[in-house]
C-alpha positions as CSV (number, residue, x, y, z in Angstrom):
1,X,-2.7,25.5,6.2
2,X,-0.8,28.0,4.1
3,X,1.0,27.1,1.0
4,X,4.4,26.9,2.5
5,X,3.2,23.9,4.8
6,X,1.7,22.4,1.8
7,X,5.0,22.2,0.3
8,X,6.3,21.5,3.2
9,X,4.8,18.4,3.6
10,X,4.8,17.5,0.2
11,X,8.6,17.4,-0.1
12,X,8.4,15.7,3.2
13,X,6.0,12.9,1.7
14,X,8.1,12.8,-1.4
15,X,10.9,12.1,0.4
16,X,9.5,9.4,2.5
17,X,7.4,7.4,-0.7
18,X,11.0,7.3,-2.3
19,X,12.3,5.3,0.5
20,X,9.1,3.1,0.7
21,X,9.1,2.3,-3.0
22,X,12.7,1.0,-2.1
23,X,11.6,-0.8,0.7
24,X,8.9,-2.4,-1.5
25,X,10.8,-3.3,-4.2
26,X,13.0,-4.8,-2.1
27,X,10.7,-6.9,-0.9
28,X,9.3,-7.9,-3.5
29,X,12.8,-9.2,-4.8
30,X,13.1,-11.4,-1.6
31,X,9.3,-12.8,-2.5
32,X,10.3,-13.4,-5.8
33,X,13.4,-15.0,-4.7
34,X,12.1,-17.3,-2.0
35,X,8.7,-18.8,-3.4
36,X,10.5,-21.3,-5.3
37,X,12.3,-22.6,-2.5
38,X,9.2,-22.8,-0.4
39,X,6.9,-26.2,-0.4
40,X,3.5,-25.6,-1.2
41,X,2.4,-25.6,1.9
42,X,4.5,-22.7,2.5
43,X,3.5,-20.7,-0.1
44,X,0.1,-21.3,0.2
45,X,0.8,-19.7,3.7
46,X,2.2,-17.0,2.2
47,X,-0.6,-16.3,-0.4
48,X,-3.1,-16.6,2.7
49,X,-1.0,-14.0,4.4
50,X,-1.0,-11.9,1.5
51,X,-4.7,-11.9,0.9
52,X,-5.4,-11.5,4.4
53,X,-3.2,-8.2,4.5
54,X,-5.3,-6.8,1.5
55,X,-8.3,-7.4,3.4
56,X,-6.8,-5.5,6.6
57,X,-5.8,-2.6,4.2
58,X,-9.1,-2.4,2.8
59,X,-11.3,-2.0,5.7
60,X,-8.8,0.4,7.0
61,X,-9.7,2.4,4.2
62,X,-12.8,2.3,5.0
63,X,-12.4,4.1,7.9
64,X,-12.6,7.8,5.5
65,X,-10.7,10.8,7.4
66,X,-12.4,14.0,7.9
67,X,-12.6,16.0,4.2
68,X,-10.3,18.8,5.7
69,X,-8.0,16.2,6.6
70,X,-8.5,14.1,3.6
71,X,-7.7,16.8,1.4
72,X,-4.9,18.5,3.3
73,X,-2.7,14.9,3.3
74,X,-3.7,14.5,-0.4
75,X,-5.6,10.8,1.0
76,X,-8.1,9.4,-1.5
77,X,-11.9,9.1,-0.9
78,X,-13.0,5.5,-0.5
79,X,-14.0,5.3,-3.4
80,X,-10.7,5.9,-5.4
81,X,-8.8,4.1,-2.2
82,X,-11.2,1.2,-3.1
83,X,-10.1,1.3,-6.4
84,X,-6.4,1.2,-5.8
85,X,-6.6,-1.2,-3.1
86,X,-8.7,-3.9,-5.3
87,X,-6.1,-2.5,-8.7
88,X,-3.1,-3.8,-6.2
89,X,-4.7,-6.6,-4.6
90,X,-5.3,-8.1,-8.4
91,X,-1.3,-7.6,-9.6
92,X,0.1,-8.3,-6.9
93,X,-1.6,-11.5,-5.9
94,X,-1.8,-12.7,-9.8
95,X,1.9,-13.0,-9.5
């Protein structure tokens, strides 16, 4: 790739994690709005769910692209992605 697509993509990317971090916190806000009104039951469900989407997102990462590809799209290594996954996985479900 030349360095034109590189910053290409990157303001693409840039663009796109700006909407996703709204997204998120958005989220997050409903989360933190409904738990309370939830039985335990319910939020124990939603906990389960949780924990069960941080295990799908870490053996996707386990699946490491090609290096090219890896460092074209800026992706980490497993090694850092298992790192960020298990830094996430402890804030977000020590809530």
């Amino acid at each position: 790739m030349t360095t034109t697509e590189h910053d290409v993509f990157r303001e693409v990317i840039g663009h796109i994690t700006e909407e996703e971090i709204g997204h998120g916190a958005l989220s997050w806000s409903i989360h933190e709005w409904i738990m309370p009104q939830l039985t335990e039951a319910q939020q124990a469900h939603v906990l389960q769910a949780q924990a069960k989407a941080f295990d799908t997102l870490e053996e996707n990462f386990k699946l490491e692209e090609h290096p090219e590809v890896r460092i074209a799209l800026g992706l980490p290594n497993q090694t850092e992605a298992s790192a960020l996954i298990h830094s996430f996985r402890e804030q977000v479900l020590s809530v």
